[in-house]
MOPAC internal coordinates of N, CA, C and O (Angstrom, degrees):
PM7 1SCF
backbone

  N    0.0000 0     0.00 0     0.00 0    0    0    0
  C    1.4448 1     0.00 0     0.00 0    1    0    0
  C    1.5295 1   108.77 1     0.00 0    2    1    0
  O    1.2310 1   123.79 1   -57.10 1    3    2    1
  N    1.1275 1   110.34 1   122.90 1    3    2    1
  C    1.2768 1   110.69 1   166.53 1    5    3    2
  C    1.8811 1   137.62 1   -81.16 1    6    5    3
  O    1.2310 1   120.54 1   -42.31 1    7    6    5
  N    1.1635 1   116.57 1   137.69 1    7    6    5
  C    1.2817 1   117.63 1  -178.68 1    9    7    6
  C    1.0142 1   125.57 1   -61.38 1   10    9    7
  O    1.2310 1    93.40 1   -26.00 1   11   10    9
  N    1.4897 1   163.33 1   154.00 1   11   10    9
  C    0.9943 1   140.07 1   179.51 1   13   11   10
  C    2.2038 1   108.78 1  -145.40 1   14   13   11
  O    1.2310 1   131.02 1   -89.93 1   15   14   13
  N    1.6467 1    96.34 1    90.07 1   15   14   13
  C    1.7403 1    90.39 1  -169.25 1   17   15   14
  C    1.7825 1   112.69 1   -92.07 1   18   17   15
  O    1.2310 1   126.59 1   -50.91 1   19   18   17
  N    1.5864 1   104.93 1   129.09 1   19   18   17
  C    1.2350 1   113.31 1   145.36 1   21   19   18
  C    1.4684 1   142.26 1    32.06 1   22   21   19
  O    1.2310 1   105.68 1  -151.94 1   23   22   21
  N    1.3553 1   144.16 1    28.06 1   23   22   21
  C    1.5329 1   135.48 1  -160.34 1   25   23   22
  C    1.3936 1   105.72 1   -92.57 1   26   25   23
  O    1.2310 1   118.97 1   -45.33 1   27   26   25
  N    1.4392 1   119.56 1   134.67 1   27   26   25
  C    1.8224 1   109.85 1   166.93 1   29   27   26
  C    1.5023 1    86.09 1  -109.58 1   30   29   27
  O    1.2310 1   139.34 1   -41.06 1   31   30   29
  N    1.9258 1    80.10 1   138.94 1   31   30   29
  C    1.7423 1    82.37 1   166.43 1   33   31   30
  C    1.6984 1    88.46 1  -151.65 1   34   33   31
  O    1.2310 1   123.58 1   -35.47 1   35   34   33
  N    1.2704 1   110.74 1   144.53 1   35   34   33
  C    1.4826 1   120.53 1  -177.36 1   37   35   34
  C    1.5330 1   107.41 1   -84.32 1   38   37   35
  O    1.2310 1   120.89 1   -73.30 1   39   38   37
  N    1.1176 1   115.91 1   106.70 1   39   38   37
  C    1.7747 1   123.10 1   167.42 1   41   39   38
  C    0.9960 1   141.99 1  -132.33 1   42   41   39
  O    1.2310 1   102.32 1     3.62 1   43   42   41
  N    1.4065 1   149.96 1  -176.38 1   43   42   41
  C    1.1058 1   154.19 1  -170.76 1   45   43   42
  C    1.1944 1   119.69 1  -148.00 1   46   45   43
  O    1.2310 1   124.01 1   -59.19 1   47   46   45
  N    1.8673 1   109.92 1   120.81 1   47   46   45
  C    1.3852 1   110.45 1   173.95 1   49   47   46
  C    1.5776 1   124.71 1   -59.06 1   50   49   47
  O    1.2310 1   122.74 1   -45.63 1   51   50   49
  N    1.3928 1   112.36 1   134.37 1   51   50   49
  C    1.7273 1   123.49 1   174.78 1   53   51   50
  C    1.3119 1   123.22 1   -82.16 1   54   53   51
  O    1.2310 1   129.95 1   122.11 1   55   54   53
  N    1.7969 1    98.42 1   -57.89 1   55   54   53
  C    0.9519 1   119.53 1  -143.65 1   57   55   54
  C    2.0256 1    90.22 1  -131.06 1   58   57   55
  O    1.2310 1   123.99 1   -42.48 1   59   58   57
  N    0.9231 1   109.96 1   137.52 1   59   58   57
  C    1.7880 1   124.05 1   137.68 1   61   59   58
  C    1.0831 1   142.29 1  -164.37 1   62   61   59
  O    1.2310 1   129.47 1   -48.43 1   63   62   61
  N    1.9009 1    99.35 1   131.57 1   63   62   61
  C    1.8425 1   101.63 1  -151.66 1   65   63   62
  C    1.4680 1    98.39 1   -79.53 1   66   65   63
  O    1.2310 1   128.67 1     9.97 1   67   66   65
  N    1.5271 1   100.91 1  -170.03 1   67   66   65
  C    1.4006 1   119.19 1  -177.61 1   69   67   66
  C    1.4012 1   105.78 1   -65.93 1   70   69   67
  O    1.2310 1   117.52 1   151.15 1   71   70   69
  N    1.4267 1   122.33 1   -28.85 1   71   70   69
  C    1.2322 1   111.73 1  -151.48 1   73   71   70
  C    1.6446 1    91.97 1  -103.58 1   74   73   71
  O    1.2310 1   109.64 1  -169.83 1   75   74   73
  N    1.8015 1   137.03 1    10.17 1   75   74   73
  C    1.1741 1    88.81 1  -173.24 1   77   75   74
  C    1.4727 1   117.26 1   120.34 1   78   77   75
  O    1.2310 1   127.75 1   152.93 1   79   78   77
  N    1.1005 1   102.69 1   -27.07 1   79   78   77
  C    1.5799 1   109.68 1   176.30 1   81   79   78
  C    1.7507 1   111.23 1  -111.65 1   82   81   79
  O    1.2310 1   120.02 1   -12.72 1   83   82   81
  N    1.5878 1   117.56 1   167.28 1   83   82   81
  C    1.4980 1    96.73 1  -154.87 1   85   83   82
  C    2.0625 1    78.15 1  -145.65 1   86   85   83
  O    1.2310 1   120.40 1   -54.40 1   87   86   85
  N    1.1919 1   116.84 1   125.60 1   87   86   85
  C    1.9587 1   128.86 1   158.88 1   89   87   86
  C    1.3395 1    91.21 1   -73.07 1   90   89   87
  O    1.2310 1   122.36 1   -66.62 1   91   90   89
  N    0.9978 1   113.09 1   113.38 1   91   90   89
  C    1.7602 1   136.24 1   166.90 1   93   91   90
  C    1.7368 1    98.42 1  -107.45 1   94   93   91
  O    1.2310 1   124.18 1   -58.94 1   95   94   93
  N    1.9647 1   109.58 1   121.06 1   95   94   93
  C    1.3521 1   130.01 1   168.35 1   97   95   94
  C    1.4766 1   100.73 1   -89.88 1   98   97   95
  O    1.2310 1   122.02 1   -24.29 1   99   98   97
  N    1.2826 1   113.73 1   155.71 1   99   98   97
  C    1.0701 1   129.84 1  -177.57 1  101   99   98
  C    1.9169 1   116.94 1  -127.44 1  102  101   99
  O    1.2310 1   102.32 1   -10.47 1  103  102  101
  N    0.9952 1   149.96 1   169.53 1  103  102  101
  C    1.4780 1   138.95 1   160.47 1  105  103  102
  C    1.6121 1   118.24 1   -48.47 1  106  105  103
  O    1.2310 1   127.60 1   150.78 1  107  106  105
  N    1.6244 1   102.97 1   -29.22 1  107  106  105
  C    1.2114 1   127.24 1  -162.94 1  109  107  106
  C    1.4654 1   127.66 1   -88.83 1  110  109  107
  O    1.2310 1   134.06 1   137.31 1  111  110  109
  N    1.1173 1    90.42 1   -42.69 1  111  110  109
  C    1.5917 1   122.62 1  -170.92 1  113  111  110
  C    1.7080 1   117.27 1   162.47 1  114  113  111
  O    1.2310 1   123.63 1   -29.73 1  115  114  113
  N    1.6389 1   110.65 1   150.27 1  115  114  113
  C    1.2678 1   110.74 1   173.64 1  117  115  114
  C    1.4486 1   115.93 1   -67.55 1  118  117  115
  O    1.2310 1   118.47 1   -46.60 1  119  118  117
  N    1.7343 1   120.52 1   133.40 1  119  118  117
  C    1.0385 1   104.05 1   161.16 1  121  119  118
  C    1.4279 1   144.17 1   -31.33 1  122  121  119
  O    1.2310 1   114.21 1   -27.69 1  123  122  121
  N    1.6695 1   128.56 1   152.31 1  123  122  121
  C    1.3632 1   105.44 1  -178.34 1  125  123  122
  C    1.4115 1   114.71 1   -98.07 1  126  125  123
  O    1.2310 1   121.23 1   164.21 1  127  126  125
  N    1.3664 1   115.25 1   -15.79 1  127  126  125
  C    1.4365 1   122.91 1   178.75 1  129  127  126
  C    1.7160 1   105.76 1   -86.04 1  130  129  127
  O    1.2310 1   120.71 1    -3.07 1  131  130  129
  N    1.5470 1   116.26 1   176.93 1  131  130  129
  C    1.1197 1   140.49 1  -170.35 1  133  131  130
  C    1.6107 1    99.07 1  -104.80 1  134  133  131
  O    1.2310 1   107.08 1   -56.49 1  135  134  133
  N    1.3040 1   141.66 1   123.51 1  135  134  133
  C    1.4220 1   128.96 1   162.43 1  137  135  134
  C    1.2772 1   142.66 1  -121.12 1  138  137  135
  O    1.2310 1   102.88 1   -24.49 1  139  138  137
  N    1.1383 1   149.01 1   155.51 1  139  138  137
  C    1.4739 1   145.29 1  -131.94 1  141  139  138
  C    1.3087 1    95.60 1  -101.49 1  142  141  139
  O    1.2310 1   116.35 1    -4.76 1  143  142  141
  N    1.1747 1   124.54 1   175.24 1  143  142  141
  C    1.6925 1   131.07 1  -161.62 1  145  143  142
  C    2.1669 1    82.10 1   -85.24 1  146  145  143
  O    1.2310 1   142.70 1   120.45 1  147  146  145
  N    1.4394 1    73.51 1   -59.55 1  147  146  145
  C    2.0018 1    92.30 1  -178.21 1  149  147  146
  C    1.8568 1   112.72 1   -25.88 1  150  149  147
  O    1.2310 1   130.17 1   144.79 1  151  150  149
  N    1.3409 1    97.98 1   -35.21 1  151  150  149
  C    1.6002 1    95.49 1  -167.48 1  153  151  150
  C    1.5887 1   135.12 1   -99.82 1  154  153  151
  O    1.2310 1   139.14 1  -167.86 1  155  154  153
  N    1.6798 1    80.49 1    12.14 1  155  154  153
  C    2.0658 1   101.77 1  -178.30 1  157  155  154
  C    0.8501 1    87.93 1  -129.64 1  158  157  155
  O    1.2310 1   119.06 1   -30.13 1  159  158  157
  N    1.5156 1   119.39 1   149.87 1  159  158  157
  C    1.4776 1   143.82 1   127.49 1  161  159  158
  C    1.2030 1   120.68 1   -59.12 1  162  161  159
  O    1.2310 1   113.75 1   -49.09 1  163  162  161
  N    1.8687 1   129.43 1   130.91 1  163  162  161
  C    1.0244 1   100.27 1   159.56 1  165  163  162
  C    1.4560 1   122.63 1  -109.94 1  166  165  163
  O    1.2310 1   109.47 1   -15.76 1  167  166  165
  N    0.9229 1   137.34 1   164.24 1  167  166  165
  C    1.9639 1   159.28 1  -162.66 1  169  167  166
  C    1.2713 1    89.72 1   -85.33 1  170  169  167
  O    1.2310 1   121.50 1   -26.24 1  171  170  169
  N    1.6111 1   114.74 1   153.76 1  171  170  169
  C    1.3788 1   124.33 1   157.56 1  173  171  170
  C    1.3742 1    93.83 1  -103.53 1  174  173  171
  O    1.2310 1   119.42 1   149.16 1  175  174  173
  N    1.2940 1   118.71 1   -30.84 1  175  174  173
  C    1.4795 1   108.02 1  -177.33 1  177  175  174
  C    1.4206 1   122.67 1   -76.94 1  178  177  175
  O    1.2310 1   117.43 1   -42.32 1  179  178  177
  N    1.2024 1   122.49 1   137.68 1  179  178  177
  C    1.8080 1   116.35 1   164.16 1  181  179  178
  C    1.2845 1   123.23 1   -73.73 1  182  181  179
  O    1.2310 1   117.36 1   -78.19 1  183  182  181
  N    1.2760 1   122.64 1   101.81 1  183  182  181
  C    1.4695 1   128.16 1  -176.11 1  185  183  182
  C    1.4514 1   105.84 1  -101.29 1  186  185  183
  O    1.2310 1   118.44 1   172.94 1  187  186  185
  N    1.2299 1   120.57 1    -7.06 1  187  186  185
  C    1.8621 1   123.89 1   173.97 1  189  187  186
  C    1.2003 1    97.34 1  -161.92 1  190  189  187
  O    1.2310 1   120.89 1   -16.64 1  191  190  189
  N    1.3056 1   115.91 1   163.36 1  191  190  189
  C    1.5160 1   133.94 1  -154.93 1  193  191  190
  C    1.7273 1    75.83 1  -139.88 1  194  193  191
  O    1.2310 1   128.41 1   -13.28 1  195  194  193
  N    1.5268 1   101.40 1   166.72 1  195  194  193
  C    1.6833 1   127.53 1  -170.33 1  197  195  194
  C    1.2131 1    88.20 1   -82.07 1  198  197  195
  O    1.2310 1   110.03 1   138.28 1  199  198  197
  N    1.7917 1   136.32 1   -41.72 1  199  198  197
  C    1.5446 1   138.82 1  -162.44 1  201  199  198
  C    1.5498 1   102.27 1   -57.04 1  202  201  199
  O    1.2310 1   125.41 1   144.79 1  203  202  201
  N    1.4901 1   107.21 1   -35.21 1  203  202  201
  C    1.7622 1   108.01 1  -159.09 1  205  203  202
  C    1.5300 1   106.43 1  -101.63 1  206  205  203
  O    1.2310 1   118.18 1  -169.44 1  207  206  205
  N    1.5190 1   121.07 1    10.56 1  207  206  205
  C    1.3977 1   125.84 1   167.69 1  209  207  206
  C    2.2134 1   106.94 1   -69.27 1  210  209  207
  O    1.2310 1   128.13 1   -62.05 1  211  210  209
  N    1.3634 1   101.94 1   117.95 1  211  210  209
  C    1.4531 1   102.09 1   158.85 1  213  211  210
  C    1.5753 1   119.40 1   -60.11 1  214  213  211
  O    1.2310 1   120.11 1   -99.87 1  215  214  213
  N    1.5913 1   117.39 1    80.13 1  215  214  213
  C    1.8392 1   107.07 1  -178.76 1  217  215  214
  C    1.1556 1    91.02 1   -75.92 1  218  217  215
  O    1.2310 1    73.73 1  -116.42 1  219  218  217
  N    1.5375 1   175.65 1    63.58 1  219  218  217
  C    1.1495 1   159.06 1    70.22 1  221  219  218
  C    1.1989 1   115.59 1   -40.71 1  222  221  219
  O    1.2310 1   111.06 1   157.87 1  223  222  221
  N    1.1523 1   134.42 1   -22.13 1  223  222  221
  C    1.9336 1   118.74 1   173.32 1  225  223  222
  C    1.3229 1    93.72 1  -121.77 1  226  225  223
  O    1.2310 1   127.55 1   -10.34 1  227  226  225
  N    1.8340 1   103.07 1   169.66 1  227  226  225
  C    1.4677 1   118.84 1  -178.08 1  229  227  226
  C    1.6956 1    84.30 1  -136.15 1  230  229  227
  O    1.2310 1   129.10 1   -23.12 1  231  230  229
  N    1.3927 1   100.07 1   156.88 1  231  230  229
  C    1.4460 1    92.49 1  -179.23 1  233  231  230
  C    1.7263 1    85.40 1  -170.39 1  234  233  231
  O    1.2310 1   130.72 1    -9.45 1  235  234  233
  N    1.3745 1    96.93 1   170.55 1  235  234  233
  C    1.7879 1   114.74 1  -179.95 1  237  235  234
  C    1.1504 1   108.39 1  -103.24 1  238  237  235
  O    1.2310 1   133.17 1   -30.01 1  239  238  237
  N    1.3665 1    92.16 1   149.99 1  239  238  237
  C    1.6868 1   111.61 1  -161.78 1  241  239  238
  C    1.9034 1   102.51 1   -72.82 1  242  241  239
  O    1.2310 1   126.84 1   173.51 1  243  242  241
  N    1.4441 1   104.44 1    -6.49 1  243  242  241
  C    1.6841 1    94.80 1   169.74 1  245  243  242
  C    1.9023 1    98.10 1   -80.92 1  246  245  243
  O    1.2310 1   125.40 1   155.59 1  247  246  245
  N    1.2287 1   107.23 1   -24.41 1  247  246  245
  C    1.5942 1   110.36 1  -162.01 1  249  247  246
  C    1.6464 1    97.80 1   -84.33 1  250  249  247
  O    1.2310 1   120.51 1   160.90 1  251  250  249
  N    1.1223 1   116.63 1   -19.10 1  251  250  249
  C    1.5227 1   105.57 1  -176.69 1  253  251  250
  C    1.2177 1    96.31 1  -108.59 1  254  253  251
  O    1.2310 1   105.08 1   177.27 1  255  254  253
  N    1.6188 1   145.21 1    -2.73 1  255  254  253
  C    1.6709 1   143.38 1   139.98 1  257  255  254
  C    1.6969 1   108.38 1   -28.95 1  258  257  255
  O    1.2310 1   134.32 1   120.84 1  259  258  257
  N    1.8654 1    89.91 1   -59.16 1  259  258  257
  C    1.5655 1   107.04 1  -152.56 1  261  259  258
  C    1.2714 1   105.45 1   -54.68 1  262  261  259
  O    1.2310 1   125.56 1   132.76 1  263  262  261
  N    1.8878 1   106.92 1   -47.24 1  263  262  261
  C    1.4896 1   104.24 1  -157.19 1  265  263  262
  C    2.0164 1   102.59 1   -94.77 1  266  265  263
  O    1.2310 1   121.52 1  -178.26 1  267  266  265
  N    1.4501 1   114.69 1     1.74 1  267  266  265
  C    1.6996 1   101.02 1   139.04 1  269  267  266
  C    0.8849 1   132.37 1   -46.61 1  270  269  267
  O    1.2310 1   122.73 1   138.99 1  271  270  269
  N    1.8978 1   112.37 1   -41.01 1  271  270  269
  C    1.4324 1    93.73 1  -137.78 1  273  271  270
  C    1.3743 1   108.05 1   -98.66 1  274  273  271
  O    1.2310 1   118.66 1    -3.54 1  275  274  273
  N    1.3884 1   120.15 1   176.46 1  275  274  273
  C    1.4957 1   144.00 1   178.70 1  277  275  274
  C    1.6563 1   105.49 1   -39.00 1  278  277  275
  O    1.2310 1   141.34 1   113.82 1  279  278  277
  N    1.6251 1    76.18 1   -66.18 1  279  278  277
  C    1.8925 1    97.96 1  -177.15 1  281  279  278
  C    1.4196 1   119.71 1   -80.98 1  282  281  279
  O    1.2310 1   125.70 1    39.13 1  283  282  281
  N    1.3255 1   106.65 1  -140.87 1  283  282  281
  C    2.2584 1   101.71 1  -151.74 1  285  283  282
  C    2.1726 1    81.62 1  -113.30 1  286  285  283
  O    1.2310 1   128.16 1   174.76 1  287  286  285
  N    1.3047 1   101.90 1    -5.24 1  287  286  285
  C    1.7326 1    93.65 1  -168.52 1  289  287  286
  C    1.5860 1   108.14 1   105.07 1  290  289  287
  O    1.2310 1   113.40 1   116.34 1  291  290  289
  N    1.2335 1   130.08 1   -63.66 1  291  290  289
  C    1.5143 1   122.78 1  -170.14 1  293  291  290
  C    1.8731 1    88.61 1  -114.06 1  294  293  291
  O    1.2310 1   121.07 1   -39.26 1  295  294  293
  N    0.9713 1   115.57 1   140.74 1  295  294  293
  C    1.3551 1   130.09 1  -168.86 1  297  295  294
  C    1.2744 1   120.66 1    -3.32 1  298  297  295
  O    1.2310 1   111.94 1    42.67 1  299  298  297
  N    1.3227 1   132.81 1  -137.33 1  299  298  297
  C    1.5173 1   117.34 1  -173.84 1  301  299  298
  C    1.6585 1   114.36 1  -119.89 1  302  301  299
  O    1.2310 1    99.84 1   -12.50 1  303  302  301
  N    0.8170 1   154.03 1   167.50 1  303  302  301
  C    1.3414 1   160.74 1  -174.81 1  305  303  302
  C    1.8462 1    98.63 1   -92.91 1  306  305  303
  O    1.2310 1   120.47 1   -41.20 1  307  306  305
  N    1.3752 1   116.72 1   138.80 1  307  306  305
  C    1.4511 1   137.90 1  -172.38 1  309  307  306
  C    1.3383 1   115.59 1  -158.33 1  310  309  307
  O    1.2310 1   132.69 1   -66.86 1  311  310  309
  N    1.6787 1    93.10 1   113.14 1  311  310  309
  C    1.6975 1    95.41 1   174.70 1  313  311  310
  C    1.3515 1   120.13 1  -102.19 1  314  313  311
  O    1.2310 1   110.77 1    -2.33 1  315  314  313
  N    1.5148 1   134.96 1   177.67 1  315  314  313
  C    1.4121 1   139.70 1  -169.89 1  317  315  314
  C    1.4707 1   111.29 1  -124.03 1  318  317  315
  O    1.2310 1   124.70 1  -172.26 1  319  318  317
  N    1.2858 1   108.59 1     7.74 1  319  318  317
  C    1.4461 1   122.08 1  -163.30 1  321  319  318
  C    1.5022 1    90.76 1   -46.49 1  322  321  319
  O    1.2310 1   123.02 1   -18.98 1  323  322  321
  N    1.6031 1   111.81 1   161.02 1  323  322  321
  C    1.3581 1   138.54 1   165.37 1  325  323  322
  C    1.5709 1   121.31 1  -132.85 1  326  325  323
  O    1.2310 1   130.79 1   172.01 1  327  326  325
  N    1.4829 1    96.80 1    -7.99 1  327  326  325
  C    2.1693 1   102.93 1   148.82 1  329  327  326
  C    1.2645 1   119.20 1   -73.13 1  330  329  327
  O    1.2310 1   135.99 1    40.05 1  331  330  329
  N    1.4132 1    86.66 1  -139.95 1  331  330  329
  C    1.7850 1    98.99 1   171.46 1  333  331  330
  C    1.3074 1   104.76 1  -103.02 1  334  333  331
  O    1.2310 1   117.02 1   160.17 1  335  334  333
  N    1.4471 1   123.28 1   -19.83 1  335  334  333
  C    1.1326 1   130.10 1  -170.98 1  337  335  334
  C    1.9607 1   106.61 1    75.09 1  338  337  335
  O    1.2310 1   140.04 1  -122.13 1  339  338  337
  N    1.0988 1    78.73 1    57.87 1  339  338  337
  C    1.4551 1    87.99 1   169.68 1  341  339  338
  C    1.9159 1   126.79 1   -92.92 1  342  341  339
  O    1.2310 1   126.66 1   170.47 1  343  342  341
  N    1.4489 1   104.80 1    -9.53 1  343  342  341
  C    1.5942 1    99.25 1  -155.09 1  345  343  342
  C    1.8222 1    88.42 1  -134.93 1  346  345  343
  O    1.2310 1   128.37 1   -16.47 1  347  346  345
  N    0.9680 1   101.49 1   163.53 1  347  346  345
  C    1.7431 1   119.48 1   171.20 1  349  347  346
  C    1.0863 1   117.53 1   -31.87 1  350  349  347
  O    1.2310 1   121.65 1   159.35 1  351  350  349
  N    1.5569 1   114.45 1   -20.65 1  351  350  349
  C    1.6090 1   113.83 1  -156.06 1  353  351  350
  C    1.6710 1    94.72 1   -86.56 1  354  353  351
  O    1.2310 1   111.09 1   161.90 1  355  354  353
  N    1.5945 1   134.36 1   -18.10 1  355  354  353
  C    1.0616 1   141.93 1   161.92 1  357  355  354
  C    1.4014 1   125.69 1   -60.12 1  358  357  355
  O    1.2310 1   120.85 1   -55.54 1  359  358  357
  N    1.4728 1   115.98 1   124.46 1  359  358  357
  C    1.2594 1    92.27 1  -156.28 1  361  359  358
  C    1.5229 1   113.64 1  -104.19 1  362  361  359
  O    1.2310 1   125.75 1  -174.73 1  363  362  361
  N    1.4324 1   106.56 1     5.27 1  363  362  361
  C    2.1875 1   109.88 1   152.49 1  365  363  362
  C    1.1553 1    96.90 1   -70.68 1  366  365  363
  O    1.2310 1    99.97 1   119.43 1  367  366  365
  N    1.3281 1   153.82 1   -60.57 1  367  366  365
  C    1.3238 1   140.21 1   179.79 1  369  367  366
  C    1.0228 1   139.61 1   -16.86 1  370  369  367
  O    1.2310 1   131.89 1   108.86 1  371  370  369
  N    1.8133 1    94.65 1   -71.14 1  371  370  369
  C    1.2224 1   106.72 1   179.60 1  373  371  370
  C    1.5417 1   129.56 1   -68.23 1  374  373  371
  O    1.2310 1   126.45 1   171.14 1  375  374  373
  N    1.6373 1   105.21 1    -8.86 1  375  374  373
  C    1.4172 1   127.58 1   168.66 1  377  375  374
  C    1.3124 1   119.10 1   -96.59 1  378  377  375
  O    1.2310 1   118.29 1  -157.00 1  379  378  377
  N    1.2562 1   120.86 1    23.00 1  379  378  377
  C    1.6514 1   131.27 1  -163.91 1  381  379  378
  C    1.4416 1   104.62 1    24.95 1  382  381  379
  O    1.2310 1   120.53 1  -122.95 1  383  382  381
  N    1.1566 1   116.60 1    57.05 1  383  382  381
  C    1.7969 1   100.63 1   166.54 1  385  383  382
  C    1.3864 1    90.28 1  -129.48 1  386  385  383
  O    1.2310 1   109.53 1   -38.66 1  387  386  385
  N    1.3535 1   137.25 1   141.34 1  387  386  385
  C    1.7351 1   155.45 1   134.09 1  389  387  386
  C    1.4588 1   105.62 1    -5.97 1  390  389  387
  O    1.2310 1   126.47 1   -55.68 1  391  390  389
  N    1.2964 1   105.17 1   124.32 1  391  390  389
  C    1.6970 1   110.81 1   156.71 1  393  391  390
  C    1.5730 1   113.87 1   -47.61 1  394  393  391
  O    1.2310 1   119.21 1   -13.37 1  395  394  393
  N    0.9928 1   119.11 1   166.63 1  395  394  393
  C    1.6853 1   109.41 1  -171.76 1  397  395  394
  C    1.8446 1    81.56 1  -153.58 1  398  397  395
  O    1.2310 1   133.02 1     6.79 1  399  398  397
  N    1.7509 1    92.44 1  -173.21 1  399  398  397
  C    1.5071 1   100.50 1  -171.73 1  401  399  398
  C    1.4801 1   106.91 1   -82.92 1  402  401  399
  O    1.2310 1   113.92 1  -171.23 1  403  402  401
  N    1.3172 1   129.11 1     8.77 1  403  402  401
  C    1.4964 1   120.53 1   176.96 1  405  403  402
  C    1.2717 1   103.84 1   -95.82 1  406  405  403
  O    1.2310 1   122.94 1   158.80 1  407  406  405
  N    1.3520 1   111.97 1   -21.20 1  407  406  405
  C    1.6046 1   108.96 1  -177.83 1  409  407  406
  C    2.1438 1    97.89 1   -63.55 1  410  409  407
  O    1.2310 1   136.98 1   -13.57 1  411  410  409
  N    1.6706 1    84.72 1   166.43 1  411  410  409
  C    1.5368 1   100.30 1   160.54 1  413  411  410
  C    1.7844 1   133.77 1    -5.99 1  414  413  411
  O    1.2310 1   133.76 1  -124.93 1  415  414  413
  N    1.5360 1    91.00 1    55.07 1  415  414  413
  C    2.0326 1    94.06 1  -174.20 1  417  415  414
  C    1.3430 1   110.08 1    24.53 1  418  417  415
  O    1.2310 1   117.52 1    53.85 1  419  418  417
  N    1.5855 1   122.33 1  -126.15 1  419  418  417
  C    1.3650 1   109.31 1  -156.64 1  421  419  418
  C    1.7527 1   110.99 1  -140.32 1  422  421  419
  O    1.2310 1   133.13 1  -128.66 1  423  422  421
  N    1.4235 1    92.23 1    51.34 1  423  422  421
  C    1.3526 1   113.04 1  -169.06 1  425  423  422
  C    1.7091 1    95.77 1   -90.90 1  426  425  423
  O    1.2310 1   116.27 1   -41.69 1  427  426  425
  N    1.6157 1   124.70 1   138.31 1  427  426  425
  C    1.5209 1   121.85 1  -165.04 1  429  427  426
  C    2.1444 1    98.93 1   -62.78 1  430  429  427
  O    1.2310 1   131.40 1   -28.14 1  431  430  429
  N    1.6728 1    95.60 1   151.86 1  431  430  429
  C    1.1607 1   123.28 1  -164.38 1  433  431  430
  C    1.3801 1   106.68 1  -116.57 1  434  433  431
  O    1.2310 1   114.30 1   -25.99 1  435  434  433
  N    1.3011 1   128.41 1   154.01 1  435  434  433
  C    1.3480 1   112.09 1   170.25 1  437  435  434
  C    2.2241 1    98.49 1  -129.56 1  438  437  435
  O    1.2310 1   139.67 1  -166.93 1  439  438  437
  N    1.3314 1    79.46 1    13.07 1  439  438  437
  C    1.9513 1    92.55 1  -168.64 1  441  439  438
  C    0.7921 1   105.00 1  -120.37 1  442  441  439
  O    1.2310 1   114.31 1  -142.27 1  443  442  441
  N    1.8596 1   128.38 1    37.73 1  443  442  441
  C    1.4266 1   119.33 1   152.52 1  445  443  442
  C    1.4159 1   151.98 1  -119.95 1  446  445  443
  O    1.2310 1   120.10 1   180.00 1  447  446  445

């Protein structure tokens, strides 16, 4: 049996065939799978228009999760720095995301 977890991703229907299945665009790219009426919600609100779908890429609905979200996709990024964390060698930096409070207790930051 398979598991089946949770993704929000903001989209817009393209496409729906005869049979039932629906091409969902994304900001990102169009989904790559086909999906069931059963497996979207739909919005009353318009949060994307069909104009602002990327139809040049196809991508997976974990890949259009990732590039919603807030965070990096699998938990959060944490550095150990003992600078300020000023240079590449930091590794929120080098991922453009902000030192946060898990990083390095409360030793001065220059990445926040």
């Amino acid at each position: 049996m398979e598991t089946m977890k949770w993704m929000n991703v903001i989209g817009v229907v393209l496409e729906a065939s005869d049979d039932g299945f629906y091409k969902i665009g994304t900001k990102h790219g169009i989904l790559q799978k086909l999906y069931c009426r059963n497996e979207f919600y739909i919005c009353t609100q318009k949060f994307l228009l069909e104009e602002e779908v990327n139809k040049n890429n196809e991508i997976s609905l974990r890949t259009a999760a990732i590039k919603h979200s807030v965070g990096t996709g699998q938990g959060f990024f944490k550095c150990s720095c003992t600078k300020k964390c000023m240079s590449n060698r930091c590794l929120c930096k080098k991922n453009n995301v902000l030192c946060n409070s898990k990083c390095h207790n409360s030793l001065t930051c220059n990445n926040k």
